[in-house]
Each structure stands twice: as structure tokens, then as C-alpha cells.
RODO-2510 file (C-alpha; in nm, 4 decimals, decimal comma):
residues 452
     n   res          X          Y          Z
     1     x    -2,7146    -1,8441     0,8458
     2     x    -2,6997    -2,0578     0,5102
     3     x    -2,4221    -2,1993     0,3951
     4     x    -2,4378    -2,1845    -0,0264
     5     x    -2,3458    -2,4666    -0,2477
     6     x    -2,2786    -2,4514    -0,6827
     7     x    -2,5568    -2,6210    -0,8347
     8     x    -2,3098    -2,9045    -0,8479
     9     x    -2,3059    -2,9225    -0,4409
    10     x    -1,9307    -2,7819    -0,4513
    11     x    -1,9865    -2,5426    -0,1125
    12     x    -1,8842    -2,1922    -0,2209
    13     x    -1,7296    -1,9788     0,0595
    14     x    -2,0434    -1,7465     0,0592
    15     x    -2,2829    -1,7645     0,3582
    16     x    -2,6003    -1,5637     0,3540
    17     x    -2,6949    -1,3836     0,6798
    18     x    -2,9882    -1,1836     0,8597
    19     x    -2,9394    -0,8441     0,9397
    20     x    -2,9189    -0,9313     1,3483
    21     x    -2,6449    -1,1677     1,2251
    22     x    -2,4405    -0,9153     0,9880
    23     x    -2,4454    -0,6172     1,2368
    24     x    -2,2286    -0,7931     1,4616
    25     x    -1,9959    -0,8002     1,1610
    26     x    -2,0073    -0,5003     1,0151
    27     x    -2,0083    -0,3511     1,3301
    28     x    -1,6292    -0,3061     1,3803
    29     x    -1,6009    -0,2113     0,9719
    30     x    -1,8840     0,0750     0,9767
    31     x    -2,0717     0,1630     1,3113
    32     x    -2,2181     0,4727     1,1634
    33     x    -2,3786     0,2558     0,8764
    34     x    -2,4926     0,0092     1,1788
    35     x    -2,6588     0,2610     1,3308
    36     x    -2,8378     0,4138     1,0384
    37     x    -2,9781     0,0569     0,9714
    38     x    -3,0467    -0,0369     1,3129
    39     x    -3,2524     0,2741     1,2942
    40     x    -3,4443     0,1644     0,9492
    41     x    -3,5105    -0,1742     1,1306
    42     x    -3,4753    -0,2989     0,7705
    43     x    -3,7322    -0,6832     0,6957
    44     x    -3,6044    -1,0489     0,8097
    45     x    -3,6008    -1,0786     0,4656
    46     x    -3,3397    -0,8546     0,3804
    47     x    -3,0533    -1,1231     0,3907
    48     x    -2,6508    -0,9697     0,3136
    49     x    -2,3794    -1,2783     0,2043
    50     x    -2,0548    -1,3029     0,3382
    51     x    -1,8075    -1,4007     0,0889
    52     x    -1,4543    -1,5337     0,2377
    53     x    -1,1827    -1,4932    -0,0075
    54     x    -0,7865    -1,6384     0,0300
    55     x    -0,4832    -1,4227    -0,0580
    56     x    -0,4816    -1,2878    -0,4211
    57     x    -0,8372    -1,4668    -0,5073
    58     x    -1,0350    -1,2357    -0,7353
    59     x    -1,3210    -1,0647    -0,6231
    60     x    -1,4155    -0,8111    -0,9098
    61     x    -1,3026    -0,8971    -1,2398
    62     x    -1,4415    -0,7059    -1,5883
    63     x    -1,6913    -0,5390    -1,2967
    64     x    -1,8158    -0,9091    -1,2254
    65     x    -1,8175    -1,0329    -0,8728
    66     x    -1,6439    -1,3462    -0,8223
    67     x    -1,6913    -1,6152    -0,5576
    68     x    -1,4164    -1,8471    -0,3496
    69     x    -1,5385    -2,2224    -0,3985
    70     x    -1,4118    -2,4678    -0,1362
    71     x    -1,1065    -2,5642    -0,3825
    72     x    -1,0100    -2,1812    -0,3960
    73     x    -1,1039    -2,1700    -0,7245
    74     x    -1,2438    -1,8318    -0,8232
    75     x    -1,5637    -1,8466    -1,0198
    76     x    -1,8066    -1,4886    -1,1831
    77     x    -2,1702    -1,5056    -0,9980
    78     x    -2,3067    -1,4778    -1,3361
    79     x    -2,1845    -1,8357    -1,3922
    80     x    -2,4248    -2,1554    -1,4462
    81     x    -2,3139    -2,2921    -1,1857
    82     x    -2,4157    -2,0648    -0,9003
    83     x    -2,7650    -2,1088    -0,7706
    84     x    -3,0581    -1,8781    -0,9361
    85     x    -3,1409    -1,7635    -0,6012
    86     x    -2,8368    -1,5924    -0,5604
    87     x    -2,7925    -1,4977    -0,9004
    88     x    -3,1268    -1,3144    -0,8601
    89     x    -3,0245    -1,1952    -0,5134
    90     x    -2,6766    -1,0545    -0,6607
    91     x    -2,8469    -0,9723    -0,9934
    92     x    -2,8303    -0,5658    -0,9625
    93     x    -2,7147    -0,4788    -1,3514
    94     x    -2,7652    -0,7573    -1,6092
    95     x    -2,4465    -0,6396    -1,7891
    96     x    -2,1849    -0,5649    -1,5111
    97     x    -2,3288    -0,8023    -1,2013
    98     x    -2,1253    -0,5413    -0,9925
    99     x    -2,1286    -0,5908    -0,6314
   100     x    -2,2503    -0,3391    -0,3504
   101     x    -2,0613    -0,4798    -0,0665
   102     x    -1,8226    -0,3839     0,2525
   103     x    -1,4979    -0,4863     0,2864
   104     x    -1,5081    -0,6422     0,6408
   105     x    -1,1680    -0,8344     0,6710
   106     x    -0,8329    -0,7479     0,6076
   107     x    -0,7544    -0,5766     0,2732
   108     x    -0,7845    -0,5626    -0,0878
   109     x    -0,6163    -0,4465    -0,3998
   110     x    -0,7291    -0,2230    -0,6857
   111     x    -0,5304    -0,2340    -1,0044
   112     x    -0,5143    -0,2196    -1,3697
   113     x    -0,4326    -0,5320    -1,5442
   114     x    -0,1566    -0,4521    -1,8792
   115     x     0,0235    -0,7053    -2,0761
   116     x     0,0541    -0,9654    -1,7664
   117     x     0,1568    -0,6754    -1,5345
   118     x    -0,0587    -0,5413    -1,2490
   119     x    -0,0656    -0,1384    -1,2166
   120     x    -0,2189    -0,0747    -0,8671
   121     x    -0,4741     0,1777    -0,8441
   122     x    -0,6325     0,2232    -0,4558
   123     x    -0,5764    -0,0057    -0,1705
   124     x    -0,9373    -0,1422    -0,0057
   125     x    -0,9688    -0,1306     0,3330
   126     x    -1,1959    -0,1996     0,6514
   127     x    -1,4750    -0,0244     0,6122
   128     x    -1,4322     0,0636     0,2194
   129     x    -1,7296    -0,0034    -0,0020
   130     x    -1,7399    -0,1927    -0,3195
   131     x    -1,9455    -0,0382    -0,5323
   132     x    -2,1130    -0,0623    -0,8699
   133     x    -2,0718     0,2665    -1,0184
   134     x    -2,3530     0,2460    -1,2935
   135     x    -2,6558     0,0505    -1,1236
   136     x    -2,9424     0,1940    -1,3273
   137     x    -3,2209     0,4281    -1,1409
   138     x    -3,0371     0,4458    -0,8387
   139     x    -2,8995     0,7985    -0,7339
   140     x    -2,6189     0,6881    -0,5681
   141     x    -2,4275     0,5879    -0,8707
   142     x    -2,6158     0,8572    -1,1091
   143     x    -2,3931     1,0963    -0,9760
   144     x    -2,1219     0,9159    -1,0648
   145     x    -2,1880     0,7779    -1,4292
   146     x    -1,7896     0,8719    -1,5061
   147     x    -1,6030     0,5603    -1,3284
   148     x    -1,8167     0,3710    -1,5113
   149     x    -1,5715     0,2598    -1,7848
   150     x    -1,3022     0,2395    -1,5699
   151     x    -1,4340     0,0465    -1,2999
   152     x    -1,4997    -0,2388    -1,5553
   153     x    -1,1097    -0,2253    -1,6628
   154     x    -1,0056    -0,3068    -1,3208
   155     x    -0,9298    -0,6080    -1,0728
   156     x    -0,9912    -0,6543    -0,7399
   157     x    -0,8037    -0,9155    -0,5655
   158     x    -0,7913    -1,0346    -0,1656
   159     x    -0,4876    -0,8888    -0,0598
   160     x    -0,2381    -0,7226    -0,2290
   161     x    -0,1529    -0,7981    -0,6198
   162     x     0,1294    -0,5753    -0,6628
   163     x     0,4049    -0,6695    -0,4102
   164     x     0,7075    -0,7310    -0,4660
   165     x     1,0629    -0,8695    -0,3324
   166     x     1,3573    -0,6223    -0,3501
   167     x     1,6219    -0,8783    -0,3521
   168     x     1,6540    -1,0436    -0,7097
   169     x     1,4260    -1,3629    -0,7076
   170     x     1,4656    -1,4550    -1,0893
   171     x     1,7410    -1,7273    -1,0639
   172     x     1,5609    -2,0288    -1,2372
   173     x     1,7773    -2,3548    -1,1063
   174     x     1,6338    -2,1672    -0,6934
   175     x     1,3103    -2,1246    -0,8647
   176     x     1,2439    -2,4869    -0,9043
   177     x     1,2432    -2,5451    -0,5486
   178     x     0,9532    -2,3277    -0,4962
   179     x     0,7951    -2,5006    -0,7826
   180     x     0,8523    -2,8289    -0,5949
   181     x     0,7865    -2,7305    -0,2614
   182     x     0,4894    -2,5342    -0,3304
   183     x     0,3166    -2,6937    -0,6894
   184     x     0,3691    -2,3452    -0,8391
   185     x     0,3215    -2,3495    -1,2008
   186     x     0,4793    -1,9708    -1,3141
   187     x     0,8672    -1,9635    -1,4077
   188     x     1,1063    -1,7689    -1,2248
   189     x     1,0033    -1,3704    -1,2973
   190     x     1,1349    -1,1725    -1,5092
   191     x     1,0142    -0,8290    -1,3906
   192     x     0,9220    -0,6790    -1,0221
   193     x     0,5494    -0,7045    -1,1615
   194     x     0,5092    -1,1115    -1,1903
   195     x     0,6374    -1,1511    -0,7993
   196     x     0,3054    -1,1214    -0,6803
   197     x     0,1071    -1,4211    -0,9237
   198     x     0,3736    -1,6274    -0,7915
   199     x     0,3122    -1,5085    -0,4156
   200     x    -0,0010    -1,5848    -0,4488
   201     x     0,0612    -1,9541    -0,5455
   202     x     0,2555    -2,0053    -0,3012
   203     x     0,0315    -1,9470    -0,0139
   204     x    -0,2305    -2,1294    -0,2051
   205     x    -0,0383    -2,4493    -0,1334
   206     x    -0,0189    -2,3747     0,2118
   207     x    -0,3033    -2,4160     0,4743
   208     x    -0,3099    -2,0278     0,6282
   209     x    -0,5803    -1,8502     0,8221
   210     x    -0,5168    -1,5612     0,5939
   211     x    -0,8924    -1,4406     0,4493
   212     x    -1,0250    -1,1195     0,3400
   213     x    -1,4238    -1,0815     0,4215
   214     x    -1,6798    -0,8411     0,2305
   215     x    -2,0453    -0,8497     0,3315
   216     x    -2,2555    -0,7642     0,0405
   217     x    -2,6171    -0,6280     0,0143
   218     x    -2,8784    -0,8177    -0,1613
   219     x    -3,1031    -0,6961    -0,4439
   220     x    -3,3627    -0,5594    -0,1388
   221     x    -3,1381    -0,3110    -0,0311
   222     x    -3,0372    -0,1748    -0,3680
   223     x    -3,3825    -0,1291    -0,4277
   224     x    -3,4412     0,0890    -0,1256
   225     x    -3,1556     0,3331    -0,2641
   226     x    -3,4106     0,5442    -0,4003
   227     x    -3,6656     0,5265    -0,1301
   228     x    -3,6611     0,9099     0,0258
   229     x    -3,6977     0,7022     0,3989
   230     x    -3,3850     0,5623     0,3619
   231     x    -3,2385     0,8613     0,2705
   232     x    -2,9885     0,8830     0,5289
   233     x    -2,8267     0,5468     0,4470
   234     x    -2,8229     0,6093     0,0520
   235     x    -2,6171     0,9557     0,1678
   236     x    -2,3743     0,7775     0,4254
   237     x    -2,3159     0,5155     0,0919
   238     x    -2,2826     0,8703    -0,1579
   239     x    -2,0319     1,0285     0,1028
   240     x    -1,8252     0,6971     0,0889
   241     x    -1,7856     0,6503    -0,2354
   242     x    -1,7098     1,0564    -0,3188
   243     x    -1,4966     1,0535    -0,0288
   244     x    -1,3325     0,7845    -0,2262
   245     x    -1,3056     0,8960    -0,5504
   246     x    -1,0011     1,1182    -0,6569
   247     x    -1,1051     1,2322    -0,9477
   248     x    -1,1328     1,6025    -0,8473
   249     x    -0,8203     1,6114    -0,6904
   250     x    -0,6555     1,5042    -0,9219
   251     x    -0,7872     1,7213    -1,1782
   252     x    -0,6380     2,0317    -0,9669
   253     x    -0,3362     1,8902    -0,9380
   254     x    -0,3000     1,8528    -1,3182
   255     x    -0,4526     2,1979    -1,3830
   256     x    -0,2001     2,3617    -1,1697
   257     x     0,1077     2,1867    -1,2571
   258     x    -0,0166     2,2251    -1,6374
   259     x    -0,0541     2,6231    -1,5730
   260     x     0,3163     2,5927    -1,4331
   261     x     0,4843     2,4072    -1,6818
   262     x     0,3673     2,6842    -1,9295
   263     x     0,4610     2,9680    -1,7110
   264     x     0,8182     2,8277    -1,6308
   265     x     0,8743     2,6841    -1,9776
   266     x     0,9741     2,3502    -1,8548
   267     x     1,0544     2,1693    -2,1640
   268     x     1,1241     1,7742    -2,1187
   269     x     0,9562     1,4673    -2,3181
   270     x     0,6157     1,3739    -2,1833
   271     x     0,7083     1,0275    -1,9613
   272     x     0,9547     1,2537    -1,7820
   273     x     0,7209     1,5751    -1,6932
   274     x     0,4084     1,2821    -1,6120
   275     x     0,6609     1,1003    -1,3389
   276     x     0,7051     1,4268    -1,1764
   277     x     0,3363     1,5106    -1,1731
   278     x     0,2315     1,0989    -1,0488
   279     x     0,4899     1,1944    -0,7631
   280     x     0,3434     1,4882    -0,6551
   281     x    -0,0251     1,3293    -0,6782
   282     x     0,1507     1,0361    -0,4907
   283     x     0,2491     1,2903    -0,2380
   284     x    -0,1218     1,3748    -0,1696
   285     x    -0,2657     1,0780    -0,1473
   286     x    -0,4211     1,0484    -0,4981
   287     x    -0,2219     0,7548    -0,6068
   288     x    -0,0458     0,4408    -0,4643
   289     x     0,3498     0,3899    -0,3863
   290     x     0,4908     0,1500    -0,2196
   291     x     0,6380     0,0707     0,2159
   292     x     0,8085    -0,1975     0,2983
   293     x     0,6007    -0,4650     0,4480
   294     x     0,5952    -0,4794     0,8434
   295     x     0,2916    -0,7273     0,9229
   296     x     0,0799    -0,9422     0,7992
   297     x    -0,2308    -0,7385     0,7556
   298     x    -0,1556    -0,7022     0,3564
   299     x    -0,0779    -1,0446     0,2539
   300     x     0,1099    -1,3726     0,4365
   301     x     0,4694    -1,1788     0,4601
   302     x     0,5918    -1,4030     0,7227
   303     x     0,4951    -1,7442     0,4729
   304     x     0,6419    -1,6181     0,1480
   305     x     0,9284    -1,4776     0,3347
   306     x     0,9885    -1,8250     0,4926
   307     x     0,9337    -1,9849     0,1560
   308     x     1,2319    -1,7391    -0,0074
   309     x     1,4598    -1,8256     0,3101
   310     x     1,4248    -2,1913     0,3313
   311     x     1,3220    -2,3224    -0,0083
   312     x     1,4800    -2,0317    -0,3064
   313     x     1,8188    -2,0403    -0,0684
   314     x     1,7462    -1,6282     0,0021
   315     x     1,9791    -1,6199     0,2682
   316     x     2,2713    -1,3358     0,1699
   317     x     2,0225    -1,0341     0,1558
   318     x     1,7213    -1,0216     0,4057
   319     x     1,3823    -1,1022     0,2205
   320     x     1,2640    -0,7523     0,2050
   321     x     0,9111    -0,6868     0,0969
   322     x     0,7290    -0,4020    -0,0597
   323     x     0,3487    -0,3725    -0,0939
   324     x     0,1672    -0,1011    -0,2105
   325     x     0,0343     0,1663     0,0020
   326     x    -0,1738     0,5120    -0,0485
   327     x    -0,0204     0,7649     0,1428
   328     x    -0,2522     0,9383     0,4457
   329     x    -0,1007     1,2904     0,5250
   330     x    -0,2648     1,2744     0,8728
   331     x    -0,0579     0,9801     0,9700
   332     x     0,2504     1,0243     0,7381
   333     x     0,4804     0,7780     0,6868
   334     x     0,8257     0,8032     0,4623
   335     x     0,6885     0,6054     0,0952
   336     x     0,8481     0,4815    -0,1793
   337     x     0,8371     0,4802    -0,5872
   338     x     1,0382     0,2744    -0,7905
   339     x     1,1254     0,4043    -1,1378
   340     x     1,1702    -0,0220    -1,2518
   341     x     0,8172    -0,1027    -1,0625
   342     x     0,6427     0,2110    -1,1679
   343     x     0,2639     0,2476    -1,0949
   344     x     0,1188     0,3736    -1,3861
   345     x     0,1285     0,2258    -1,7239
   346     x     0,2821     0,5062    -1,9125
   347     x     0,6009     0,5348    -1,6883
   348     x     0,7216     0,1552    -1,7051
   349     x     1,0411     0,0947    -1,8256
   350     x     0,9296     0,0320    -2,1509
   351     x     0,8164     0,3726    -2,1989
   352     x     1,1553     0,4657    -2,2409
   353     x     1,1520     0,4526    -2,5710
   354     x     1,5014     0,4239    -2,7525
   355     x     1,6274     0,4575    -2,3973
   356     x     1,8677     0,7046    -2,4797
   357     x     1,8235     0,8475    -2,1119
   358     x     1,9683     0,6116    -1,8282
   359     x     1,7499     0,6021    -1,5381
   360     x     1,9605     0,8356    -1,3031
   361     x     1,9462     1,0764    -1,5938
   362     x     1,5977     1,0632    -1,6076
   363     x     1,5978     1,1047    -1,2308
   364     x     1,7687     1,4213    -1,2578
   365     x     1,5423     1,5796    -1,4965
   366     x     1,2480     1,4677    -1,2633
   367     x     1,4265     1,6287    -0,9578
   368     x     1,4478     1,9663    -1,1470
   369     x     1,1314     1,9667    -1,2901
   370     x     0,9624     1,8712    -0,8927
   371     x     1,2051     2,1584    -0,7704
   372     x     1,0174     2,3827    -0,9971
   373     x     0,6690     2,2554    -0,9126
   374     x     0,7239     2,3470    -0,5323
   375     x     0,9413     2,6412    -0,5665
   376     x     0,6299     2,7833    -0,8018
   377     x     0,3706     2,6360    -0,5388
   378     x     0,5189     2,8554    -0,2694
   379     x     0,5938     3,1413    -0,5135
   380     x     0,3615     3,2286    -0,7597
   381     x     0,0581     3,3905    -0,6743
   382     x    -0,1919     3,2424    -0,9049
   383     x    -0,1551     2,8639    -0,7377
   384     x    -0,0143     3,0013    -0,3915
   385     x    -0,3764     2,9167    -0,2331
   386     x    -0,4481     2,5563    -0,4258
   387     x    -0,4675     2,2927    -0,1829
   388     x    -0,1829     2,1544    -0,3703
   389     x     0,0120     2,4350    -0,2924
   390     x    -0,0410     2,3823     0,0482
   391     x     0,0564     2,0419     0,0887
   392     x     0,3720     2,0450    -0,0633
   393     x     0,5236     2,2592     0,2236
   394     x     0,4626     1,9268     0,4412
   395     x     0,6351     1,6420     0,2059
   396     x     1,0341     1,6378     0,0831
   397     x     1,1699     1,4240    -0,2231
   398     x     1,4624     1,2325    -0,1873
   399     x     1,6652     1,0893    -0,4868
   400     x     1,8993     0,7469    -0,4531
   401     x     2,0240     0,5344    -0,6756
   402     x     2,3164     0,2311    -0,6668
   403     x     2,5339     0,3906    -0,9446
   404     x     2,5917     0,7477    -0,7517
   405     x     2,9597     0,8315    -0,6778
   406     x     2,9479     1,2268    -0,6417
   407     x     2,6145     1,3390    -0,4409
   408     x     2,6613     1,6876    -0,4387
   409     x     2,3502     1,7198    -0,7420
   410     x     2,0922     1,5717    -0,5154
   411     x     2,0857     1,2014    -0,5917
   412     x     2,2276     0,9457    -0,3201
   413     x     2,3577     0,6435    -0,3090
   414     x     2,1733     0,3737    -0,1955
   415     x     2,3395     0,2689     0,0940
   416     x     2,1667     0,6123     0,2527
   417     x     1,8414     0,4710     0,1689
   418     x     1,8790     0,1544     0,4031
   419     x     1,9774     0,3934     0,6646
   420     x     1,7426     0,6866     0,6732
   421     x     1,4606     0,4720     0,7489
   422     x     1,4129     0,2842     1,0811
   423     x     1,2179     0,0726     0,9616
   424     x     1,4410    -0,0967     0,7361
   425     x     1,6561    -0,1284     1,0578
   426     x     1,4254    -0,3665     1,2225
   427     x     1,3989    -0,6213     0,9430
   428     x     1,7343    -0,6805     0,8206
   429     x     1,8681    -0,9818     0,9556
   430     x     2,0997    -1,0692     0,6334
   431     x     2,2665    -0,7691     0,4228
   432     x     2,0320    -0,5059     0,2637
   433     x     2,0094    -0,5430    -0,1161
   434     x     2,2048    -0,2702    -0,2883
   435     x     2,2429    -0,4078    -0,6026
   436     x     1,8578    -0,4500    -0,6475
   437     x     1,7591    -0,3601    -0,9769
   438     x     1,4485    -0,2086    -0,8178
   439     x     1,6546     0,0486    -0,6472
   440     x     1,8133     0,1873    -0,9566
   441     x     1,6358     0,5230    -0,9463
   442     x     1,4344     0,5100    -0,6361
   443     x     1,2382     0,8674    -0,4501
   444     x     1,1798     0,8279    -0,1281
   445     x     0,8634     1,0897    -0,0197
   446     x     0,9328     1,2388     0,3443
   447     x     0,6314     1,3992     0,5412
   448     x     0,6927     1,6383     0,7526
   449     x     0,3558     1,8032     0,9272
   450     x     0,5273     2,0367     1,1305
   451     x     0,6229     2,2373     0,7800
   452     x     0,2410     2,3265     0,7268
***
């Protein structure tokens, strides 16, 4: 084990291991890929790094991977300061510097940064690679040349980027306690999005055991990606990343929703009929939405909750968290989207336009139109046997919002959404927070297996 230093001795949180001391590691992420290397009995000099990150430290920024220093400091491992060794070691794609690693620890977050907000994208977790997506000559990531560009849009953080508080946390004069208490340098936020930059400082000031782990591969391995004698652990790293990828699936799902708004004529502007499609690729697992937070495994819930109690003066409404989640239909959960934290670009609440539509209008429409998406997935023979079609006999939609006094066309009131989950039971200590702008015009997705 060797514990690596800048070139200005400031010890980075990056410790280069064997591969008898990285299988007892990785062993618990990925025993299949233990095995297949075991098997390979790879050299001594095929070393992997462990890089320790703290909550909401970037690890892949601009497709660059980024190191922890001692000072939690973030830093590319392009920069002059890290040691040619590892540079070389690390040094797969002169342009990108993408890494090849295994998330190990904990979690991580995928997501999109726009105009200071954070659109999450997939949610890393044990076992997930990291992956380059365009390291040159190696077949892996030829056969996936497409997530190229995107991949080098994105950020991936330690933890979770995009979580949020439901209870309004934007009153300035209770902000400068957490300011003071915790050296945070943000204002109070204006919007759902900036809660988790302001998370993240928090716990920064705070001595927590909280750490997400990724072992990476050194330039040895990636070299070996082509060798036809390890092809059994270039495959197991192919079947990962397709596995993965949603690409395809999500391409049916816009096919066949496409080939049903033409048949059924459904005629509403374009942010409305793409919220309706997000939810139903939401529904399958193709893109994130949002559970309130239990544990600890995301992020430090139990410090920033503390922080909100004690130091903001959060003490009418419990401090209820969100954090983003993708949805698993073999282990179904009910989910969450929030039409004022939305999860694609397009459908923020700027996207309104003149905002001649109030949200619960807009809700409507998006009811109807998902109404007609699963009455034609049951219904019409040309999409009866899609996999989508098949799905969405397992998951409901449910419609609330704070404003609703008559809920005989679908939408409820919030109070119904506090008690239709159990969870939500089991945290509230204070009153659940109704007014919430968040909850004006939240869906609720419902799995029910037993349907299928």
C-alpha cells in the first residue's frame, strides 16, 4: 500500500494497492469480477488506487477524474500538481483522462449541470463501474462510441447532488445561522435545486465518517482490454456497462408513445406531452425521481437534518428529505416527481413559457394524456406486446397538489399524500409540510407487481 502525496507533499486521499490487497475490497462490490481476476492471476505490478471522496466532492467533472486532497479540496488528475507516476498510471485518453474504476463505498450521483442547477441523471452504486466511454483501441468502449459526448457533459459527485428539503429553507435572517455555525459561503436558496451545494457545505465543516470509495484500474489493465486471454473480464466489464446504459429502452419507449400520440391525436404543447413520456420512462426505471430519505447510505441525513433543527430554527414542520432514486421494478417502492424540482432540463419551471397554464392545470393535461398512454398500451394491438406495454399494468399514477378543493377529476390534496405512504409516518415528528412549494403538482408512482 502507498499512500500518494501532490508534488507539493499535500497527501491526496488516493492510496495505490496490489491486487491481493484490492480483492479484499472489491470483494463485497463485485465477486464475479474477483473471481475472473483471481483466475487471470493478473502481475504484482498491476497496482489499482483507492480514491476516498467526502459528501458531494467531485469525482468526474468535463470526463476528468478528480482527486480528494487532505483539505477536501477537489483537484483534475491531469493537474501539475499530481505526481507523473500517477498521471501516467491514470493517463488512459490524453483528452478526457476518464477513469475505469468501481464504485466500492456508498453511492454516487450522475447529473447534468444547467445554469447553477443540477439535473440528475443515474444514481452510482456498489458495484457500478465508472467508465470511460471512448478509450481509443479498446473494444469495450468501441461499442459504445455514442455516450461519448454526453458522458463529458456530466458530473459525478460522492453522494447525492440533487437532494432536497421539502419544508421551505429560503428565509435569509435563519440562513445566517447556518452560515455561522457551519462557514457556509452560499445565500439562502432560492430554488429546490441549490439545497444540495449548500448540504454539501455543511457537512464539510463537520468532522463525519461519511466517504464514498472507487477502486480504479491502472493503465496495465486497460491495456489488457484487448488481449483475447482476458476475454472473459473485458465481457463481464461490456455486460456492465450495457446493462447500464438506457439508451435502448428508452428509445422504445419514445417510439411507442410517439406511434400513440399520432394514432390518438393527442394534441398538447411539447413540455406537457414530454412530462408525461419522462413519467412513464421514470416508471421503468430509465430515469431518476425522487423517495424520501430514510438512512444515511445517500448522504449525512441525520447531520443536515440536525443542522436545519438546531441552527435554521426548523422546528414547526419535520425536516423532510428527498434524494433522488432510480426506480427497480423488482423491488418497487412508491416514488416521487416534483413538477417545481423537475429532472430534466426541458420540464423546469421555466419552461413554462408565458405561464399561462398553472401547474395543477398542467397536471391535468398530463393525467389525460398518461390515461391515454396506458389505456392504448393495454388496447391497441400494434404496442400490446412492447415491453412497455407490459410494465405499465404493474405501476399506478397518482396526482396531489395543495390547492385541490373538489377531487372528483383525479388530483388530491396533499394532505392524502402524507398519508398514503408509511413511510412518511415514521419520520414526522413536527407537522408535515403542506404548504411546500415543492408539492404544488406532485405524482406519486405506485408499483404494484401483483397486476403483471
Amino acid at each position: 500500500m502507498l499512500e500518494m502525496e501532490t508534488i507539493e507533499g499535500i497527501r491526496l486521499n488516493v492510496r495505490q494497492l496490489s491486487w491481493a490487497e484490492s480483492r479484499l475490497i472489491l470483494q463485497k462490490a463485485d465477486p464475479t469480477l474477483v473471481e475472473i481476476i483471481d483466475e487471470l492471476s493478473p502481475p504484482r505490478t498491476f497496482f489499482l488506487y483507492l480514491a476516498t471522496y467526502v459528501y458531494g466532492a467531485t469525482i468526474v467533472k468535463n470526463g476528468r477524474l478528480h482527486f480528494n486532497t487532505k483539505y477536501r479540496e477537489s483537484i483534475p488528475c491531469d493537474d501539475i500538481l499530481i505526481p507523473a507516476r500517477l498521471q501516467k498510471k491514470l493517463g488512459y485518453n490524453p483528452i478526457t483522462q476518464s477513469p475505469l474504476a468501481v464504485l466500492v463505498e456508498r453511492v454516487g450521483e450522475t447529473y447534468l449541470p444547467v445554469n447553477n442547477n443540477a439535473y440528475p441523471l443515474d444514481i452510482l452504486r456498489t458495484g457500478d463501474l465508472l467508465c470511460p466511454n471512448n478509450i481509443s483501441r479498446d473494444r469495450v468502449y468501441n461499442l459504445t462510441p455514442f455516450m461519448q459526448p454526453a458522458y463529458n457533459l456530466t458530473t459525478i459527485v460522492a453522494g447525492v447532488r440533487s437532494i432536497f428539503m421539502v419544508p421551505k429553507i429560503s428565509d435569509s435572517f435563519c440562513h445566517q445561522n447556518i452560515k455561522k455555525r457551519f462557514k457556509v459561503t452560499l445565500d439562502a436558496p432560492k430554488s429546490f435545486m441549490e439545497h444540495g451545494a449548500i448540504f454539501r457545505d455543511i457537512v464539510h465543516g463537520e468532522k463525519t465518517g461519511w466517504k464514498t470509495k472507487i477502486l480504479i484500474f491502472g493503465n496495465d489493465w486497460i491495456e489488457k482490454l484487448s488481449d483475447p486471454a482476458w476475454a472473459r473480464f473485458t465481457n463481464h466489464l461490456l455486460h456492465k456497462i450495457l446493462t447500464k446504459h438506457k439508451s435502448a429502452e428508452m428509445l422504445e419507449v419514445s417510439s411507442v408513445l410517439s406511434y400513440i400520440d399520432q394514432k390518438r391525436n393527442l394534441r398538447f404543447n411539447a413540455m406537457t406531452l414530454n412530462m408525461a413520456k419522462h413519467l412513464l420512462n421514470i416508471a421503468v426505471g430509465n430515469a431518476p425521481c425522487f423517495r424520501p430519505s430514510m438512512d444515511n447510505e445517500m448522504a449525512p441525513i441525520k447531520l443536515i437534518q440536525s443542522a436545519y433543527v438546531k441552527h435554521y430554527g426548523l422546528t414547526d414542520y419535520f425536516p423532510l428529505l428527498m434524494e433522488p432514486t432510480i426506480i427497480n421494478p423488482n423491488q418497487p417502492r412508491d416514488s416521487y416527481y416534483f413538477s417545481n424540482c423537475p429532472t430534466l432540463p426541458q420540464l423546469a419551471p421555466e419552461s413554462y413559457g408565458n405561464k399561462a397554464k398553472s401547474i395543477i392545470n398542467t397536471i391535468k393535461d398530463v393525467k389525460y394524456i398518461i390515461d391515454m398512454y396506458q389505456n392504448s398500451l393495454t388496447s391497441d394491438a400494434w404496442v400490446s406486446n412492447s415491453a412497455i406495454s407490459y410494465q405499465s399494468r404493474c405501476f399506478k399514477f397518482s396526482y396531489y397538489h395543495n390547492d385541490v378543493v373538489d377531487e372528483t377529476d383525479g388530483i388530491y390534496h396533499i394532505d392524502s399524500f402524507f398519508k398514503h405512504d408509511s413511510r412518511f409516518n415514521a419520520l414526522q415528528i413536527g407537522a408535515p409540510p403542506i404548504y411546500s412549494p415543492v408539492l404544488r403538482g406532485c405524482i406519486k408512482i405506485h408499483h404494484n407487481k401483483s397486476r403483471m
